[in-house]
DRENDO-1510 file (C-alpha; in Angstrom, 1 decimal, always signed):
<recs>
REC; n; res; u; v; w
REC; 1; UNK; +89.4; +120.9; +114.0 .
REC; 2; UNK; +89.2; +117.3; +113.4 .
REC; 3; UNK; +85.4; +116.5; +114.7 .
REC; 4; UNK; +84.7; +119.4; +111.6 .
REC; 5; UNK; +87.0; +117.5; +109.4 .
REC; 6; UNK; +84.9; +114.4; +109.9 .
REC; 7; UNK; +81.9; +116.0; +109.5 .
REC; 8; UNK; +82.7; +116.4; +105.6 .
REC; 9; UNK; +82.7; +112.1; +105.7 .
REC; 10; UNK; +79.7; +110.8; +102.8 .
REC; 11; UNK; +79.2; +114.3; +101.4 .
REC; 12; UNK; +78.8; +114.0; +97.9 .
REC; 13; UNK; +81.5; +115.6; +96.2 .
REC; 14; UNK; +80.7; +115.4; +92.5 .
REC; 15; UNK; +78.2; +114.1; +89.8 .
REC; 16; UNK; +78.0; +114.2; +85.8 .
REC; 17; UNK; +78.0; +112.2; +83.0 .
REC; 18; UNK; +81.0; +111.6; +80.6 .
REC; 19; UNK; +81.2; +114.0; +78.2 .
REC; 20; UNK; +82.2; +111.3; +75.2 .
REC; 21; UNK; +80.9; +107.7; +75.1 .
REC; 22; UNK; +83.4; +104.9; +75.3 .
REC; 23; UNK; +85.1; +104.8; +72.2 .
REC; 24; UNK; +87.5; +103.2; +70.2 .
REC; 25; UNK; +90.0; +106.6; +69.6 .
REC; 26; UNK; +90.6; +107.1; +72.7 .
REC; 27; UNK; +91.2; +103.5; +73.6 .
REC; 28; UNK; +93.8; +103.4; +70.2 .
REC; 29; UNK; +95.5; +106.3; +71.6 .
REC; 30; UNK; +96.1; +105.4; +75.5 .
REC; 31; UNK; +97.3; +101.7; +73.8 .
REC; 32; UNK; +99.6; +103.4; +71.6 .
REC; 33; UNK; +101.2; +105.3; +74.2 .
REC; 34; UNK; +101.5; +102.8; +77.1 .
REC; 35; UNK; +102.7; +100.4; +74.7 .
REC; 36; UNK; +99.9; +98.0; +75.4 .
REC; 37; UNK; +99.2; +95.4; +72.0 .
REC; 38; UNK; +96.5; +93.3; +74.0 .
REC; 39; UNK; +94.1; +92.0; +71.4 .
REC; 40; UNK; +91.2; +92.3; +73.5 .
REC; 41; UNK; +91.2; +96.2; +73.3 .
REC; 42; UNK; +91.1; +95.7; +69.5 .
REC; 43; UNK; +88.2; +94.6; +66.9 .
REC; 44; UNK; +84.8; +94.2; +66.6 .
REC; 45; UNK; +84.5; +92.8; +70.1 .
REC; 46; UNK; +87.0; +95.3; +72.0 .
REC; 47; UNK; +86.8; +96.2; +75.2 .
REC; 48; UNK; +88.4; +99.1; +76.9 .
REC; 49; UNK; +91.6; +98.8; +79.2 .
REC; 50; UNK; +90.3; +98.9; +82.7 .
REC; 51; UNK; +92.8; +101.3; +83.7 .
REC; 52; UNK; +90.9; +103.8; +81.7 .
REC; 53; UNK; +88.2; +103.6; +83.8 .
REC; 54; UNK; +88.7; +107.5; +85.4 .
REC; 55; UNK; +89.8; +108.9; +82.0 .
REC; 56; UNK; +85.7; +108.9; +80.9 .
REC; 57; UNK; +85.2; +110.6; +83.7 .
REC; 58; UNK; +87.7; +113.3; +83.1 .
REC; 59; UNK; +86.0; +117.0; +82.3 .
REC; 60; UNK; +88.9; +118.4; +80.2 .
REC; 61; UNK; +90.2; +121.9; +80.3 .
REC; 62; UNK; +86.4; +122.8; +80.7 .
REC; 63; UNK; +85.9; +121.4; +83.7 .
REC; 64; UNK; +82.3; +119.4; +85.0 .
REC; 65; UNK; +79.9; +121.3; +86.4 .
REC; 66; UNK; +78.4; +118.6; +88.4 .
REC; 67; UNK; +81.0; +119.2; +91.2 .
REC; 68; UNK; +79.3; +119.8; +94.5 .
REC; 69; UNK; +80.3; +122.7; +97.5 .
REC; 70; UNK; +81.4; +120.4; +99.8 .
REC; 71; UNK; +84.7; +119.5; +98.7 .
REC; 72; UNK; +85.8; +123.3; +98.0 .
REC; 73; UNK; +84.1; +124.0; +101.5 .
REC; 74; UNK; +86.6; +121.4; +103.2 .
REC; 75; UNK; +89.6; +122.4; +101.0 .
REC; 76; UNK; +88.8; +126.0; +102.3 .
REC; 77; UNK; +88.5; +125.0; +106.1 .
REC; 78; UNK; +91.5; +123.3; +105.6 .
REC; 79; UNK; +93.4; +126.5; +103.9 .
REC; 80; UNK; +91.7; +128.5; +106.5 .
REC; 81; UNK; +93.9; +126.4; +109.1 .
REC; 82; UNK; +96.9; +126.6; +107.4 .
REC; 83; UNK; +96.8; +123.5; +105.6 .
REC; 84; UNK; +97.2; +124.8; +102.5 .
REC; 85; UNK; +99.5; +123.0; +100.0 .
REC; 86; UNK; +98.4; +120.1; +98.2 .
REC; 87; UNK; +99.8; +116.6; +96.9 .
REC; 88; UNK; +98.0; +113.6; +95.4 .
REC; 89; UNK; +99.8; +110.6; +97.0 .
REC; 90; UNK; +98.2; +107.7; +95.6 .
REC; 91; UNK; +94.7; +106.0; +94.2 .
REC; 92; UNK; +93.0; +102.8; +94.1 .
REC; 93; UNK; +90.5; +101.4; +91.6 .
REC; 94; UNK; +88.2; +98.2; +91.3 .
REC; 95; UNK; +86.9; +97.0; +88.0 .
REC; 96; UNK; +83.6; +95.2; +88.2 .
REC; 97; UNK; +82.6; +95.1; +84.4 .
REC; 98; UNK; +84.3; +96.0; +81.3 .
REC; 99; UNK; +83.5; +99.1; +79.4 .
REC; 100; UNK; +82.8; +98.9; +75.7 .
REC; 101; UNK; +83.1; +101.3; +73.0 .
REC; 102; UNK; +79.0; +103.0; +73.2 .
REC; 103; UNK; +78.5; +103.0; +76.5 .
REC; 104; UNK; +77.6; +106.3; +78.4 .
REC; 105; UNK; +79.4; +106.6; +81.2 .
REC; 106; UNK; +77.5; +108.6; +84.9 .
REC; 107; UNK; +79.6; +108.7; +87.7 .
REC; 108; UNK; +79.2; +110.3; +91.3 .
REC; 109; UNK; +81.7; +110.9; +93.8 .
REC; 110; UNK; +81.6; +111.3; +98.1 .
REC; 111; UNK; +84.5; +112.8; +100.5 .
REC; 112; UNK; +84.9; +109.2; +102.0 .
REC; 113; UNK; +87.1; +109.8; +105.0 .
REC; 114; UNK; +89.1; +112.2; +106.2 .
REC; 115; UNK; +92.0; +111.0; +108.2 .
REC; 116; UNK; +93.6; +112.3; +111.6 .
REC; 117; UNK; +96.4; +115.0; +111.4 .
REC; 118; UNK; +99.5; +113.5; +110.3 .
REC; 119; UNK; +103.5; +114.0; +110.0 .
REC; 120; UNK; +104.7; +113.9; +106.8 .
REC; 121; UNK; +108.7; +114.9; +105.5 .
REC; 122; UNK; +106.5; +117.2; +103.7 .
REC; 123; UNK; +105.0; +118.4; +106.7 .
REC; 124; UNK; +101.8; +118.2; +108.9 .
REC; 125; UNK; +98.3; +117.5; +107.5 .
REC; 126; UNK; +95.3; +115.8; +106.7 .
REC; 127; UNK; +94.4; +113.1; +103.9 .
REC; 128; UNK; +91.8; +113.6; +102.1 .
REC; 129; UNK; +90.2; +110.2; +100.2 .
REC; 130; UNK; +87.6; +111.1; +97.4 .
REC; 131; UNK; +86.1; +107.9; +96.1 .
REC; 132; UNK; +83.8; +108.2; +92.9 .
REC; 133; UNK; +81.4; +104.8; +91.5 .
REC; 134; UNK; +81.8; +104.5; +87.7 .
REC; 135; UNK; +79.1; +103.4; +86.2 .
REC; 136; UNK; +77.6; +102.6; +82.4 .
REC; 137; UNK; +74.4; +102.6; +82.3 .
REC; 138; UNK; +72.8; +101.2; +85.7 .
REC; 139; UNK; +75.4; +98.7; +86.1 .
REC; 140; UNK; +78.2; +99.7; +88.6 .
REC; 141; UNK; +81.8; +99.3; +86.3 .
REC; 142; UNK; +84.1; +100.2; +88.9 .
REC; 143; UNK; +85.6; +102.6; +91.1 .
REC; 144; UNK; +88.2; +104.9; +92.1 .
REC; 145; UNK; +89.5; +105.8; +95.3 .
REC; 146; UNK; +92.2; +108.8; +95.0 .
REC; 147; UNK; +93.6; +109.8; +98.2 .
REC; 148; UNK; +95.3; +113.7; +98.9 .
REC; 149; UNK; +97.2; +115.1; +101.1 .
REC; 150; UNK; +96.4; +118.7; +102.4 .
REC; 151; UNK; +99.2; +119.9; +104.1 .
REC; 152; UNK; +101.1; +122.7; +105.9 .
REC; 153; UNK; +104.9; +122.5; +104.1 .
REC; 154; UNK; +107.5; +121.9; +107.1 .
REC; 155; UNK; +109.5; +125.2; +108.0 .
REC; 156; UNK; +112.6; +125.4; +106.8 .
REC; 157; UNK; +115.5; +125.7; +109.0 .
REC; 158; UNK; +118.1; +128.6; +107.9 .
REC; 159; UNK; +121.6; +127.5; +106.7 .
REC; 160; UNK; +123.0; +128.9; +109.4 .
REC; 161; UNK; +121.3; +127.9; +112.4 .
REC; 162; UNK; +122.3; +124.1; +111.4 .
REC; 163; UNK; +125.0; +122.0; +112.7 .
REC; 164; UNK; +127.8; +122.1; +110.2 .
REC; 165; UNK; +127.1; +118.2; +109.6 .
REC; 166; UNK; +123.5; +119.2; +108.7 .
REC; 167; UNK; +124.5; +122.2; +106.2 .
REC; 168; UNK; +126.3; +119.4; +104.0 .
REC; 169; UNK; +123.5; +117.3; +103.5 .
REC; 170; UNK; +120.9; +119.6; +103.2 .
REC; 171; UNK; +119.8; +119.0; +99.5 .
REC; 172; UNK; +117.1; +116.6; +100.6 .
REC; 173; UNK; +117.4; +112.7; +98.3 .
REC; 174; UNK; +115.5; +112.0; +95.4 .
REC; 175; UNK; +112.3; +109.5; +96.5 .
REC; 176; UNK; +113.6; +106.0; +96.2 .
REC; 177; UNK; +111.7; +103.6; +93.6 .
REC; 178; UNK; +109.4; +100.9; +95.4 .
REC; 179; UNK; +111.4; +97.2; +94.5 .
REC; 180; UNK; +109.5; +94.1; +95.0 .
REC; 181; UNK; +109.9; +90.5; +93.6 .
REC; 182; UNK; +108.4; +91.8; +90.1 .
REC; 183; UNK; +110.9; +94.4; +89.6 .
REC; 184; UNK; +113.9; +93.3; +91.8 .
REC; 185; UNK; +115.6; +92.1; +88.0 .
REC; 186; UNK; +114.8; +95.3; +86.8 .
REC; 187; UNK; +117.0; +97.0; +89.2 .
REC; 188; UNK; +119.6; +93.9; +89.6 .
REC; 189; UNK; +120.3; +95.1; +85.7 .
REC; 190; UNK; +120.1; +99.0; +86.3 .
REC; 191; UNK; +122.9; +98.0; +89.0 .
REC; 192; UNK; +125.2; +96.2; +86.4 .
REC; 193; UNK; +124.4; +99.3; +83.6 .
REC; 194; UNK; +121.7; +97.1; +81.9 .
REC; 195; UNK; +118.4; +98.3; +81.2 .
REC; 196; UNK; +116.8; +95.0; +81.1 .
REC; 197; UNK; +113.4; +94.4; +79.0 .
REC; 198; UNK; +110.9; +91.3; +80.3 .
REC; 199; UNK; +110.9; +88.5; +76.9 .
REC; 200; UNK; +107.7; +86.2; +76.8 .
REC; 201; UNK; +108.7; +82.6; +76.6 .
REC; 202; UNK; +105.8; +81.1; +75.3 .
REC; 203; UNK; +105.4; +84.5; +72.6 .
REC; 204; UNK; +108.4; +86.2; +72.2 .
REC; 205; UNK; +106.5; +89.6; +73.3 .
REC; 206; UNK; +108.9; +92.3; +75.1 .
REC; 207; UNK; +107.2; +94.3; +78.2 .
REC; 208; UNK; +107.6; +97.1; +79.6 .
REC; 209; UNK; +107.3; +98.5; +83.2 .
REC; 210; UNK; +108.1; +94.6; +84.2 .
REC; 211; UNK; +104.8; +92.9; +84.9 .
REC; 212; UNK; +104.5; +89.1; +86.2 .
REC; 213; UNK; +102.9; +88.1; +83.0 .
REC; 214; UNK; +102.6; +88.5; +79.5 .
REC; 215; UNK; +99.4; +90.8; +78.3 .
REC; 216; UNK; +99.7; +89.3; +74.6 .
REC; 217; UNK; +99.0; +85.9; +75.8 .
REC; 218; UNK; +98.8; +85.6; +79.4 .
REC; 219; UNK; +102.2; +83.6; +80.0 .
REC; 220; UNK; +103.9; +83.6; +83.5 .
REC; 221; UNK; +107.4; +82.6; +81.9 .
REC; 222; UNK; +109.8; +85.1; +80.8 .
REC; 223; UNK; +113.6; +86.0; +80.3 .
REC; 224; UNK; +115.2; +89.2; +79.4 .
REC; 225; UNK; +116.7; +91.0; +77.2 .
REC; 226; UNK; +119.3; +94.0; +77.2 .
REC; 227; UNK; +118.5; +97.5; +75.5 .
REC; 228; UNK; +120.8; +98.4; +72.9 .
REC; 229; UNK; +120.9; +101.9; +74.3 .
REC; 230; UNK; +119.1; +103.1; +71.3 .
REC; 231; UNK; +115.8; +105.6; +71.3 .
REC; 232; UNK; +114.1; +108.0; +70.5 .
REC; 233; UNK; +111.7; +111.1; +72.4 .
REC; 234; UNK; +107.9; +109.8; +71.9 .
REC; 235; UNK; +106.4; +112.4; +73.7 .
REC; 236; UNK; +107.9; +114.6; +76.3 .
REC; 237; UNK; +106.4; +116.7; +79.5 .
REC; 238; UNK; +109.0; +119.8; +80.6 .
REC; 239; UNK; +108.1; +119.8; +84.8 .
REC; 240; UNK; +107.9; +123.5; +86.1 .
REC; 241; UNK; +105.6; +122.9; +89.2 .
REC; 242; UNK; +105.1; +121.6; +91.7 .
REC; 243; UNK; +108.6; +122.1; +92.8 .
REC; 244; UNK; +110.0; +119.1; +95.0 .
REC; 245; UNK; +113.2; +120.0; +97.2 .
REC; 246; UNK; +115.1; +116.9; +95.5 .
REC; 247; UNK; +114.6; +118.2; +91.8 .
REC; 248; UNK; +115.7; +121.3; +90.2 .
REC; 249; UNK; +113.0; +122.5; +87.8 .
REC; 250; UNK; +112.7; +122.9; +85.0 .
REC; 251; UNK; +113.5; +119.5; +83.7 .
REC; 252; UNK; +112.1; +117.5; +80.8 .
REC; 253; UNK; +110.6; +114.1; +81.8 .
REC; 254; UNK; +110.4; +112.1; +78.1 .
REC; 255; UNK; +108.8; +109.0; +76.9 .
REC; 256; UNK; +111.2; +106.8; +75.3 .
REC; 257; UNK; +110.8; +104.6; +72.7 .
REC; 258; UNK; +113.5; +102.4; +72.9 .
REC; 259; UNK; +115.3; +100.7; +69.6 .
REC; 260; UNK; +113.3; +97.7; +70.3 .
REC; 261; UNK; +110.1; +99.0; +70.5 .
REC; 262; UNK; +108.9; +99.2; +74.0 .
REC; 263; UNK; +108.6; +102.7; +75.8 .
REC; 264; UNK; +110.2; +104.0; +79.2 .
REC; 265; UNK; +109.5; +107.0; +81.3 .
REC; 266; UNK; +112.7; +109.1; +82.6 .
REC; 267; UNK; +114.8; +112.3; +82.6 .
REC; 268; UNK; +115.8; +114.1; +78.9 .
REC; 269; UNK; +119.9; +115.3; +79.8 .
REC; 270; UNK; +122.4; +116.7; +78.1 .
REC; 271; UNK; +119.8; +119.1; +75.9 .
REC; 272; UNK; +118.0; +122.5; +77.6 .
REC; 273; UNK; +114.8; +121.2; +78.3 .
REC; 274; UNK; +113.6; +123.9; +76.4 .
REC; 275; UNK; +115.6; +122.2; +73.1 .
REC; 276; UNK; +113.8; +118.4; +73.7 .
REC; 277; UNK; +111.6; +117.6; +70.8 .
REC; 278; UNK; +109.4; +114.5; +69.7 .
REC; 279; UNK; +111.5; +112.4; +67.6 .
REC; 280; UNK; +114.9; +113.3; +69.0 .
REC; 281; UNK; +117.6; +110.3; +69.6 .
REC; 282; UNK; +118.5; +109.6; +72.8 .
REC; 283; UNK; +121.3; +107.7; +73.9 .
REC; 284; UNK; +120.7; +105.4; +77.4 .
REC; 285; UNK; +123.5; +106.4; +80.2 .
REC; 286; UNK; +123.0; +105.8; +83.8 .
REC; 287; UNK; +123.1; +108.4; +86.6 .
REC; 288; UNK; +124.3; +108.5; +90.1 .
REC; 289; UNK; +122.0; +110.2; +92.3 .
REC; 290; UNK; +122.6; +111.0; +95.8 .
REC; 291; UNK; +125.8; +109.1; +96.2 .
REC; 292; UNK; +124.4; +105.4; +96.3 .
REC; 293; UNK; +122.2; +104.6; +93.6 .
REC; 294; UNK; +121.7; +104.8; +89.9 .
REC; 295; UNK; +119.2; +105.3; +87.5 .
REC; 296; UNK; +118.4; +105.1; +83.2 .
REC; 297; UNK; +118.7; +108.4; +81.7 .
REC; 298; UNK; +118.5; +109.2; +78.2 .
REC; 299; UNK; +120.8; +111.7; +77.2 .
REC; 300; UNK; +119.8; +113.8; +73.5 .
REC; 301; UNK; +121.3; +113.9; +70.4 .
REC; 302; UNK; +120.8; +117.6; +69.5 .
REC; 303; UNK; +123.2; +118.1; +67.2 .
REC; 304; UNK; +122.4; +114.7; +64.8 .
REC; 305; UNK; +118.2; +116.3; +65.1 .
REC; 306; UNK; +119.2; +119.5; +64.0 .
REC; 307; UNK; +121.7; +118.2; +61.5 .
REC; 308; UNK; +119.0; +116.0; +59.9 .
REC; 309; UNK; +116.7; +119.0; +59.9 .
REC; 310; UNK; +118.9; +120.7; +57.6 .
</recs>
């Protein structure tokens, strides 16, 4: 199975050209909603983020049609075998020249490797790294490297063939967030029911996610300050699929914009997800999950939205 695997390795996978130039909408609109005031994405000399870089690549709900047969000839060995659920675990990208509103964007894509079978929580499987060259023009921009897993889900042991000990803890924990010396403060503050924001020194700029310097003006020195609590829903996503064992769909997943004007990502409660709307207050509480830990929520003000409706 595996030497057929392999033999996928350097098969192109896709090819096309990006079906808008660079422009200066789009770039307004991913800076307005990651938050992101960097002057050099502005004016007559803007550049685009670089984290952009696979979004002018992206086909949109019509799809490319540059995509080639090998990848859905893989995916289909794989199903074939049993491998047949699938979950993107992470991606990588390089940026070797900025991208400017006008330029045309061509892109191509291989099956770069294919790794040995592995054991996941999930289960057992294969991953699957895709990596595609960005270019505009001739000259190579960047690339992108994004890495699945294919993967036959682990069987499920019945409730009653457990050990008693077993049966109590068989809700499986949420994924625990990844804390380095960026974000340690961040979590330090979660701990003491803070929801710290990251405060240039030299600018007075707020940040948020915490980043080890400031994107207005490049600063490394910070301090913080504390949320008032305050917000409201930005934008919202209600999660049906794919189901994870830890979560109990569906559940609304909102972008908050906080009283002091930086955004967060986390969980709309206290509202049926089916009642969270775009420019509803929110109220920061903190959540115990699993016994241990804790984490921001934002729990909605239905009744003052509705009320203000009327």
């Amino acid at each position: 199975m595996y030497s057929r695997l392999k033999a996928y390795e350097g098969r192109a996978a896709a090819a096309g050209t990006g079906k808008d130039l660079v422009n200066e909408p789009m770039i307004r609109h991913w800076c307005e909603a990651m938050g992101d005031a960097n002057p050099a994405y502005q004016g007559p000399d803007a550049i685009a983020p670089p984290a952009m870089l696979q979004a002018w690549t992206m086909g949109g709900l019509s799809g490319h049609r540059g995509r080639t047969a090998a990848q859905d000839e893989l995916f289909e060995l794989l199903d074939g075998a049993g491998f047949t659920s699938v979950v993107a675990t992470d991606c990588e990208q390089e940026y070797l020249r900025p991208l400017r509103p006008g330029d045309r964007i061509t892109f191509d894509a291989v099956i770069e490797s294919v790794s040995e079978r592995k054991s996941t929580k999930l289960g057992t499987g294969y991953f699957v790294t895709t990596r595609m060259n960005v270019r505009a023009g001739d000259e190579l921009a960047g690339t992108h490297r994004f890495r699945i897993l294919k993967y036959a889900p682990a069987a499920r042991t019945p409730d009653g063939d457990r050990p008693q000990h077993q049966q109590q803890r068989q809700r499986p924990q949420r994924p625990r967030p990844v804390i380095n010396r960026d974000n340690a403060g961040f979590w330090d503050g979660v701990a003491d029911h803070r929801l710290l924001i990251q405060r240039c020194d030299s600018c007075g700029t707020l940040r948020f996610p915490w980043l080890p310097g400031c994107a207005a003006c490049g600063s490394p020195d910070w301090d913080t300050v504390a949320a008032s609590g305050a917000g409201t829903v930005f934008s919202y996503v209600v999660m049906h699929h794919p189901p994870f064992p830890a979560f109990d769909p569906p559940y609304a997943v909102g972008l908050i914009e906080l009283a002091e004007g930086v955004r967060i990502v986390s969980n709309v409660v206290g509202v049926p997800y089916d009642k969270v709307r775009i420019g509803m207050p929110v109220e920061l509480e903190f959540l115990r999950v699993d016994g241990e830990w804790e984490l921001p929520v934002f729990r909605g003000a239905q009744g003052r939205l509705d009320g203000g409706a009327g």
